[in-house]
C-alpha positions as CSV (number, residue, x, y, z in Angstrom):
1,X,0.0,0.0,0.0
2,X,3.0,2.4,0.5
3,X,3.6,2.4,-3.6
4,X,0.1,3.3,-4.0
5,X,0.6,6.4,-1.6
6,X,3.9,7.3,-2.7
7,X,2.3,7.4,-6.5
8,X,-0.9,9.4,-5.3
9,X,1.7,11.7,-3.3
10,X,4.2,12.4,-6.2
11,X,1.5,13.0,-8.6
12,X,0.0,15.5,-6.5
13,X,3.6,17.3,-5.7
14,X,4.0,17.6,-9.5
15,X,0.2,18.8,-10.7
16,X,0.8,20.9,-7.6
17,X,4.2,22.6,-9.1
18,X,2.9,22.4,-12.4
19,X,-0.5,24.5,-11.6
20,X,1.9,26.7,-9.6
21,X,4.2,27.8,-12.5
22,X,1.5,28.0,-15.4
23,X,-1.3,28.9,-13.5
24,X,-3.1,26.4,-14.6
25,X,-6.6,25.6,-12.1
26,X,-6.7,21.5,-10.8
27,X,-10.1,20.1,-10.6
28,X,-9.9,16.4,-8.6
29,X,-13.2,13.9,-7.2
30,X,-12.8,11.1,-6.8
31,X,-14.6,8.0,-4.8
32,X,-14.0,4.9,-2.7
33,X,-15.8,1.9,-2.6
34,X,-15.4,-1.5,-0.2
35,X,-18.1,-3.7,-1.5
36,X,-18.9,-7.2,0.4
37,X,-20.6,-10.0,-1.4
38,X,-22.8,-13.3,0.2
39,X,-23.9,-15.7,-3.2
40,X,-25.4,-18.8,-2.5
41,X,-24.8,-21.4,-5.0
42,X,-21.9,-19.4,-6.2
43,X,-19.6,-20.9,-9.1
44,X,-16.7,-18.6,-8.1
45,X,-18.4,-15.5,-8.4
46,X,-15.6,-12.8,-8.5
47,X,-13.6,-14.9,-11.0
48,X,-16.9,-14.2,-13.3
49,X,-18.0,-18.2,-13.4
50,X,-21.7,-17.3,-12.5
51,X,-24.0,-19.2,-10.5
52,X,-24.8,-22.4,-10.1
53,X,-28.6,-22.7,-11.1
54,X,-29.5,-26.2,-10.8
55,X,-29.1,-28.1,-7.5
56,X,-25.6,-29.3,-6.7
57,X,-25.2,-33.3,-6.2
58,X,-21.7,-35.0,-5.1
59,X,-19.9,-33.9,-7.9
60,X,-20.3,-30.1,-8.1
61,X,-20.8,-27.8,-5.1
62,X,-22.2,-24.7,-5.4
63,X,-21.7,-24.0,-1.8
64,X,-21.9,-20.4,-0.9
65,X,-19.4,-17.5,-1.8
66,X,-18.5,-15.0,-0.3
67,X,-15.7,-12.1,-0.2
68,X,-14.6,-8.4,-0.6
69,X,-13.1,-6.3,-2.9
70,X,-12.9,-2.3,-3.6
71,X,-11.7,0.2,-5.8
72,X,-10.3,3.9,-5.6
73,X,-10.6,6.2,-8.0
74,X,-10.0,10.3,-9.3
75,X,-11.5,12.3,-12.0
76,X,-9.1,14.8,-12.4
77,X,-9.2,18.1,-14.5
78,X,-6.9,19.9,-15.8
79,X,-7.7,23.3,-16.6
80,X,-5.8,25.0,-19.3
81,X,-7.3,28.0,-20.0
82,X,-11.0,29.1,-21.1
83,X,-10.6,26.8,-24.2
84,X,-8.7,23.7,-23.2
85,X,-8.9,21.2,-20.3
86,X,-7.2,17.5,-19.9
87,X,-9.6,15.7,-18.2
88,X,-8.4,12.0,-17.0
89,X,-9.6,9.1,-14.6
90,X,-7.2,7.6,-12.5
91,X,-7.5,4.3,-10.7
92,X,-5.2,3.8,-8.1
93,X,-7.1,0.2,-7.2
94,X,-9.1,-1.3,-10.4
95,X,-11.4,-3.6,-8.0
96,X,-8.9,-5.2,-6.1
97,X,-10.3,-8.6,-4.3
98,X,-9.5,-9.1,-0.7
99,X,-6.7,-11.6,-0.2
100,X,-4.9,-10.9,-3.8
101,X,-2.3,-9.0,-2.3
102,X,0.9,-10.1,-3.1
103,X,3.9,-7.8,-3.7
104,X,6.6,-9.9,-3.5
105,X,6.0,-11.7,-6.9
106,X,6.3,-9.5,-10.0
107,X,3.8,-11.2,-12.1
108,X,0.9,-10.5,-9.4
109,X,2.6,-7.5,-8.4
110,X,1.6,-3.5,-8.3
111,X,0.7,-3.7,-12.7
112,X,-1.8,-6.0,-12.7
113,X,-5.4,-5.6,-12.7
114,X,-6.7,-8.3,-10.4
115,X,-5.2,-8.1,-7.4
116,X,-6.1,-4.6,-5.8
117,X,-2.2,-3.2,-6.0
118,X,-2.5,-1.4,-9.4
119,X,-2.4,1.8,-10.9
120,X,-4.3,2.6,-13.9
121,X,-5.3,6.0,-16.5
122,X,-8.2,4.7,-17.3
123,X,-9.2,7.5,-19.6
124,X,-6.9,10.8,-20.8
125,X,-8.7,13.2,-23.3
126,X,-8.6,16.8,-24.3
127,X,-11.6,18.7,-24.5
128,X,-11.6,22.0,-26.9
129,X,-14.5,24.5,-26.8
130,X,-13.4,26.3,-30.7
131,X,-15.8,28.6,-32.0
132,X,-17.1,25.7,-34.0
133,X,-18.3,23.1,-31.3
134,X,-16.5,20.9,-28.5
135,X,-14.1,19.0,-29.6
136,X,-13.1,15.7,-27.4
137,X,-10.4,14.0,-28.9
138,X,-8.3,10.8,-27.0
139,X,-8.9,8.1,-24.5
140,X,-12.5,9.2,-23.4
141,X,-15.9,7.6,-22.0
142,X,-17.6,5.2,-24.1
143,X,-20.4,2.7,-23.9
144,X,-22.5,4.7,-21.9
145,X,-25.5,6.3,-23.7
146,X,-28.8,7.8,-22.2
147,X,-30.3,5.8,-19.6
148,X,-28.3,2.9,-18.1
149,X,-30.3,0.3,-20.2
150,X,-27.6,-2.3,-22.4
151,X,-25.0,0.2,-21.3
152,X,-21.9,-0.8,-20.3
153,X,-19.6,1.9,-19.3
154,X,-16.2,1.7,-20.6
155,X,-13.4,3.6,-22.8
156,X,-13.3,3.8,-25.7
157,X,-10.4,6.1,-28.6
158,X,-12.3,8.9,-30.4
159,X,-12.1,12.2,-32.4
160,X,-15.7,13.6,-31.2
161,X,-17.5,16.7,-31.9
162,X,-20.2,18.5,-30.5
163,X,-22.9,21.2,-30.9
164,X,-23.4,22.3,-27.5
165,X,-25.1,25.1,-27.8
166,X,-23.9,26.4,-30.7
167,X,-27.2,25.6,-32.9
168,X,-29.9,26.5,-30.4
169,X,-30.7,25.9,-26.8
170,X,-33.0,23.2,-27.2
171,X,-31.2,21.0,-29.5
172,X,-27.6,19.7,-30.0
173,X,-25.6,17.3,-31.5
174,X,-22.8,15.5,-31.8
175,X,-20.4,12.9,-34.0
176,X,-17.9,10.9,-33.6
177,X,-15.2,8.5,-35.1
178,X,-13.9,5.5,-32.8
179,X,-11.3,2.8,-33.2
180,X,-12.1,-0.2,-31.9
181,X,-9.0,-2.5,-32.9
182,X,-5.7,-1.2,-34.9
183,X,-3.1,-3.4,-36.3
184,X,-2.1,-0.8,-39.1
185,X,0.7,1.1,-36.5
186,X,4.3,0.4,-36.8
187,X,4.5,-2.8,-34.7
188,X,2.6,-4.6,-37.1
189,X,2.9,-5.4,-40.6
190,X,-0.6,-4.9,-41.6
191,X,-4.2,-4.6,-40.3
192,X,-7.1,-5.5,-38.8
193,X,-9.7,-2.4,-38.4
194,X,-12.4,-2.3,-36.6
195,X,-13.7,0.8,-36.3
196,X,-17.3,2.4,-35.3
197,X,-18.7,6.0,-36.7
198,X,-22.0,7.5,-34.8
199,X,-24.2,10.7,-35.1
200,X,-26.7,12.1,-32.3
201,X,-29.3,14.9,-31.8
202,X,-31.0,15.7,-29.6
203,X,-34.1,18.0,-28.9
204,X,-35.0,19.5,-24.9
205,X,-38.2,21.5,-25.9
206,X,-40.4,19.0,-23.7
207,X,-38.8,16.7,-21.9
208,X,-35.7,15.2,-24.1
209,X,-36.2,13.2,-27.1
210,X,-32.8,12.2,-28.5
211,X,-31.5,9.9,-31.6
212,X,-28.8,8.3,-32.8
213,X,-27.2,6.3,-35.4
214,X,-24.0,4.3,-35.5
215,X,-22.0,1.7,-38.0
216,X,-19.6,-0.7,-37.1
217,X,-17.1,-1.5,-39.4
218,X,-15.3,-4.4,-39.5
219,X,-12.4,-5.3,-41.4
220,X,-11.5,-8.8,-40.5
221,X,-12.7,-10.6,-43.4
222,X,-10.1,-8.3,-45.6
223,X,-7.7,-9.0,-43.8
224,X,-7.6,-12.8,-43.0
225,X,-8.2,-13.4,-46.8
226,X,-10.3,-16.1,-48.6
227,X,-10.2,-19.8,-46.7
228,X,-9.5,-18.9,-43.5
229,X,-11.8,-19.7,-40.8
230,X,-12.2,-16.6,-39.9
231,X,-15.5,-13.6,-40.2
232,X,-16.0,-10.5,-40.4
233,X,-19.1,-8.3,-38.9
234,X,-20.9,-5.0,-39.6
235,X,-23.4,-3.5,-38.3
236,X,-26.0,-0.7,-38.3
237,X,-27.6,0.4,-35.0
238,X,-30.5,2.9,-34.4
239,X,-30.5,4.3,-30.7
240,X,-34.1,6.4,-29.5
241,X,-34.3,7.6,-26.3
242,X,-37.2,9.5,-24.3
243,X,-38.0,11.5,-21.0
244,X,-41.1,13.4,-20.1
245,X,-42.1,14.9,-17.2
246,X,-46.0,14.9,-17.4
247,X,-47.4,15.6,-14.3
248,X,-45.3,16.7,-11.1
249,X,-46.6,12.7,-10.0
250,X,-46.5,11.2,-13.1
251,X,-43.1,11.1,-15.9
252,X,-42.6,8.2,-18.9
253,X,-38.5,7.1,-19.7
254,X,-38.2,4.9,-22.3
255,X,-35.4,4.0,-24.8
256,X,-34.4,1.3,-27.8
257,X,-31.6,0.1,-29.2
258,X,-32.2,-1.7,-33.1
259,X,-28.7,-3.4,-34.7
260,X,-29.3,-5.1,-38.2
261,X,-25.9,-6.6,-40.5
262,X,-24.5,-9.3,-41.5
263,X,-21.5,-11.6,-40.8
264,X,-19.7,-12.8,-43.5
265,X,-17.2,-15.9,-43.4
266,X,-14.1,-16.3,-45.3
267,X,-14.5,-20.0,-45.5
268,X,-16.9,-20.7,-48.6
269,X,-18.0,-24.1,-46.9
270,X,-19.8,-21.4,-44.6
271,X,-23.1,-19.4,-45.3
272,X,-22.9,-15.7,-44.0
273,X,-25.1,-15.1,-41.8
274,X,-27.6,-12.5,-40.9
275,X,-28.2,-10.9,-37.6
276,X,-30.3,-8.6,-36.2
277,X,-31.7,-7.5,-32.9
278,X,-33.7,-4.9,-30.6
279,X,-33.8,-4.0,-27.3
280,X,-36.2,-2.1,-25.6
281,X,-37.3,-0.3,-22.1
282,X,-40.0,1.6,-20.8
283,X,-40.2,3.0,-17.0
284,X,-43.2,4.6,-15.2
285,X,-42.2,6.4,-12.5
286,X,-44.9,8.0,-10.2
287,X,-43.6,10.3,-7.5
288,X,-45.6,10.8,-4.1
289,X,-44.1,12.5,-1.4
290,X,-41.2,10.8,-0.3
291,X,-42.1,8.3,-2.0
292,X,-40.6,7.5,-5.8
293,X,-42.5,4.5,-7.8
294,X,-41.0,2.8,-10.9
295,X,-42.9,0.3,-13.0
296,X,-40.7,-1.2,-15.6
297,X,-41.2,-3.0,-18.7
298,X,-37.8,-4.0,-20.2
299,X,-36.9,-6.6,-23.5
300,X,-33.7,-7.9,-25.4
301,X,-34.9,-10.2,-28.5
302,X,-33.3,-13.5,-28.4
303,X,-33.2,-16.6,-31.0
304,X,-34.6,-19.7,-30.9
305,X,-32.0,-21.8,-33.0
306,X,-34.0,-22.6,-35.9
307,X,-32.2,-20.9,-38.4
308,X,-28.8,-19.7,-39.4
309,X,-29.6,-16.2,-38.6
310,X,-29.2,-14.9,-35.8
311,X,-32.0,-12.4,-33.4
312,X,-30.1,-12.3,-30.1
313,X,-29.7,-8.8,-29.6
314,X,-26.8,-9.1,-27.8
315,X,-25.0,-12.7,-26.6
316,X,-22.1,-11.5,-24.9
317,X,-23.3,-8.0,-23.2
318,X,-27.3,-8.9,-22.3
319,X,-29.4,-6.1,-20.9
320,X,-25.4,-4.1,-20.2
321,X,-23.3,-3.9,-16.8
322,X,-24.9,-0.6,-15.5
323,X,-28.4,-2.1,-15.9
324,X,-29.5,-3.3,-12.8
325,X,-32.9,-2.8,-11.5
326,X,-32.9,-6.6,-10.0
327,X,-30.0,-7.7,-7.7
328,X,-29.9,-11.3,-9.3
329,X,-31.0,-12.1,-12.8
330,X,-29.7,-8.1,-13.7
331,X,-26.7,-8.5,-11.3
332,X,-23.3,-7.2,-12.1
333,X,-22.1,-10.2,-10.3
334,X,-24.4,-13.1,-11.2
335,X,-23.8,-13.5,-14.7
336,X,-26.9,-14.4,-16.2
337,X,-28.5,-11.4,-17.6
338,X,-25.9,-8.9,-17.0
339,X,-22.8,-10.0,-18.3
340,X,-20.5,-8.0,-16.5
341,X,-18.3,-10.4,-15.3
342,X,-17.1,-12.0,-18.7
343,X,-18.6,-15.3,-17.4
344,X,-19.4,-18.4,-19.4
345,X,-21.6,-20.5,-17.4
346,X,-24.0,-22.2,-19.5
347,X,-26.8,-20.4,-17.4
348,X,-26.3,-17.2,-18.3
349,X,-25.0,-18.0,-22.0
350,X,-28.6,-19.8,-22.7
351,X,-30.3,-16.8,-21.0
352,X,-28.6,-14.2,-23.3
353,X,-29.3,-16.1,-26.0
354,X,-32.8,-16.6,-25.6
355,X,-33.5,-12.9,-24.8
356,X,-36.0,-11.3,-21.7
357,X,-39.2,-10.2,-21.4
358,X,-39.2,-8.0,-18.1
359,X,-41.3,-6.8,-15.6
360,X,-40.5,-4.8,-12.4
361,X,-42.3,-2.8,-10.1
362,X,-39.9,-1.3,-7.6
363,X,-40.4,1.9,-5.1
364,X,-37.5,3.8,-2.7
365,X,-39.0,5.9,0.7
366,X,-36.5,8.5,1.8
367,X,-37.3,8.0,5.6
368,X,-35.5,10.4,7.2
369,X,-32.6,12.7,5.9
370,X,-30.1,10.0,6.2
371,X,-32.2,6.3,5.6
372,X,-33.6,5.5,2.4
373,X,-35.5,2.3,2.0
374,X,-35.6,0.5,-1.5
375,X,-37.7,-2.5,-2.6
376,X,-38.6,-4.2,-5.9
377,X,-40.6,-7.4,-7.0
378,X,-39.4,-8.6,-10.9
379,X,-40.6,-11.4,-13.1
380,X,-38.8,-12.3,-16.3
381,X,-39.2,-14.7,-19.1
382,X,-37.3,-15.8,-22.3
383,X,-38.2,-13.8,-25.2
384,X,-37.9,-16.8,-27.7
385,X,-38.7,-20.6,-27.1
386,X,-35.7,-22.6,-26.9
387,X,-36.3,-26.4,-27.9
388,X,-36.5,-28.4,-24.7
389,X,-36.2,-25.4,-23.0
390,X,-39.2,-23.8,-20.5
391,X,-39.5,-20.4,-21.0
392,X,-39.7,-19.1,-16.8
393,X,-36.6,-17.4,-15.8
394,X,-38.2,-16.9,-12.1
395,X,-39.3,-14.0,-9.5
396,X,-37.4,-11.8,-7.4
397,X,-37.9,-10.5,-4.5
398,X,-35.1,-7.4,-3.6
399,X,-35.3,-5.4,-0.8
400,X,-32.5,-2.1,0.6
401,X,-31.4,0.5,2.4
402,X,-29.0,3.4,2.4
403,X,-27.9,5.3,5.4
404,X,-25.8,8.2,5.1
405,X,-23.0,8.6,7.6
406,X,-21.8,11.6,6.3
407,X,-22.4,14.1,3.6
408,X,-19.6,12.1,1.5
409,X,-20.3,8.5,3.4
410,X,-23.1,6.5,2.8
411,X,-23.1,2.8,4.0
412,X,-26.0,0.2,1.9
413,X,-27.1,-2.8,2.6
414,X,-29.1,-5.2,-0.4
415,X,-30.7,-8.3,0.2
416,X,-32.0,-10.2,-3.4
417,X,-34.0,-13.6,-3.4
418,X,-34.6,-15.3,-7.1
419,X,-37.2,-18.3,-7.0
420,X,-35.3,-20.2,-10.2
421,X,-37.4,-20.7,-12.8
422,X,-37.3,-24.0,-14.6
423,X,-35.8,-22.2,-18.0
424,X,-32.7,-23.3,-15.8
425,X,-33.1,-26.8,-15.8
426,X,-31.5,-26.5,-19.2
427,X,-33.8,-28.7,-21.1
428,X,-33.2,-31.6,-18.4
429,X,-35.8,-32.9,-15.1
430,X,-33.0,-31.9,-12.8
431,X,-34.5,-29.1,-10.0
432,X,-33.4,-25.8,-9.9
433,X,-31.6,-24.1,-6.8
434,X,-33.2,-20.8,-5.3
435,X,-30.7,-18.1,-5.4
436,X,-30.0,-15.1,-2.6
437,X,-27.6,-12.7,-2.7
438,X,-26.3,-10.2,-0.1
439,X,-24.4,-7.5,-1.2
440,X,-23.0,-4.1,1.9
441,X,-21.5,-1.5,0.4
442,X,-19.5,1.3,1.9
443,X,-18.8,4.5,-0.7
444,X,-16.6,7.7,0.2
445,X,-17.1,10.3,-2.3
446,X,-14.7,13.6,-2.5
């Protein structure tokens, strides 16, 4: 832990002499976070291996799992002038686990990720305001979009513009060009590009009604040449978002994500293939008092396996890490509908695959100044028929509370309860294990 303070310490000393000698201004927040997690039936949950769903006989135990990890983090700004500013996040600890420690051995040691002793610039960009828009150009935040619905908040290499307010103060805009994968630089001898191009507006008259439109383009096929094994993939995408505010009680969110292309294969032996998919999300939220209600529709199309084509709206990702309006089957670290965890358990592969229909009614009671309560009731079901496969995922049962120790400490506590469904008995007559999950949080903000 010394290294990590003596970084944090010279770091400081320098943006400190640096500020002091170009009179440049130093904007830092930053936050802590010690999370603590209880998962029954666990399949080694913070090594991203899921759950086990179906109930455990002599040769696999899904026992219980349970551990800690935490994570420290800046956003720091660096003020230029009126025109420029570097704005970075820093982490010191990328989600270290408890018990990963080790300093002696070089290959677990302060660079690597896992093990709590890292230091990491997550994201470095420059941000311009020219008399012609906002330009953001480097390392920046990606994947994020709207409401937190298939998002999955990561970094991502751009040259983006926008409006601002330059065309009016009810709409803006913005485009951008990202690379996704380079092999084209001087370490390589020539490339693969993947890269992805996307254009936004948005109008704030009533409420906010926004649009996008993005392509992926992938290179691969080009450049693995005729017989290999090996695809290619591009894709358009349509992204509609909305927010209205009808009554002081009453407000609609909704928000949609279409992707349509095709994958081609260098093999001939291989049809290409066509893909397309849609996600979707609608939340009622009815306000009364202290009181906040949400009821949620949400839906990710899926495929049943019948066809060469493929309807999955998204295999790998799912309903996206940020989502989480249920503490198990939406979970950041369950790994069946939210695939945060890079997890391959069967469970949560057949669930992405088969796609969700949704349903969640949740409310939050602010108490007193410092408690908040939180509870939520959920039902979800695949959105296509798998053969052999039932279609229940289950019902949840969540329930929460927040208590604020300070202004900048808040301690929570989260209690979630899935009643399996039998789409987890995976086509066979073996029962299906009830899940809970317990997850305490403590979170320092500055």
């Amino acid at each position: 832990m010394k290294k990590v303070f003596s970084t944090v310490a010279a770091l400081g000393l320098v943006a400190g002499i640096a500020t002091s000698a170009a009179a440049l201004e130093l904007k830092v927040k930053g936050e802590y976070l010690l999370d603590g997690y209880s998962v029954s039936d666990g399949l080694g949950i913070n090594s991203g291996n899921g759950l086990q769903m179906q109930k455990a006989d002599y040769l696999v135990q899904g026992g219980t799992n349970a551990w800690f990890e935490h994570k420290f983090q800046t956003d720091a700004d660096l003020v230029i002038n009126d025109a420029i500013t570097i704005k970075s996040r820093i982490r010191f600890i990328d989600w270290g686990v408890w018990g990963n420690q080790d300093f002696e051995n070089a290959s677990t040691g302060d660079t690597n990720v896992s093990n709590g002793a890292n230091l990491s610039i997550r994201r470095l960009w420059m941000v311009y305001k020219s008399p012609i828009g906002i330009w953001e150009i480097g390392r920046r935040p990606a994947g994020a979009w709207e409401n937190s619905f298939v998002n999955t908040a990561t970094r991502g290499d751009r040259i983006m513009w926008k409006s601002g307010k330059m065309i009016s103060d009810t709409f803006d805009m913005y485009a951008f060009y990202q690379k996704i994968t380079e092999t084209d630089s001087y370490s390589n001898e020539n490339g693969l590009d993947y890269d992805y191009y996307e254009v936004y507006g948005a109008f704030t008259g009533y409420g906010k009604t926004s649009l996008a439109v993005g392509y992926y383009d992938n290179q691969t096929q080009d450049y693995f040449g005729p017989g290999s094994s090996d695809s290619s993939t591009d894709r358009w995408r349509i992204k509609g978002y909305g927010d209205y505010q009808f009554t002081d009680m009453l407000g609609l969110e909704f928000e949609f994500d279409y992707i349509n292309g095709q994958t081609e294969y260098n093999n001939e032996l291989k049809d290409d293939k066509d893909i397309s998919g849609l996600a979707f999300m609608a939340d009622l939220q009815a306000a009364f008092g202290a009181t906040q209600a949400n009821f949620m529709y949400f839906y990710i199309s899926g495929d049943d396996g019948t066809d060469k084509d493929d309807d999955a709206y998204s295999r790998s990702s799912g309903t996206g890490a940020d989502f989480e309006p249920l503490y198990v089957l939406t979970g950041s670290k369950t790994s069946i509908l939210n695939n945060d965890m890079g997890s391959d358990n069967p469970y949560g592969v057949a669930a992405r695959a088969a796609g969700a229909h949704g349903f969640v009614a949740a409310a939050d009671f602010q108490a007193t100044e410092k408690l908040g309560l939180h509870g939520a009731f959920g039902y979800v079901y695949a959105a296509d028929e798998m053969a052999g496969y039932e279609n229940d995922y289950g019902y949840e049962f969540d329930a929460g509370a927040s208590y604020k120790l300070l202004d900048n400490l808040t301690y929570n506590l989260h209690f979630g309860y899935l009643s399996t469904g039998d789409f987890f008995k995976m086509g066979t007559n073996v029962e299906t294990n009830d899940i809970t999950l317990l997850y305490n949080n403590l979170s320092m903000t500055f």
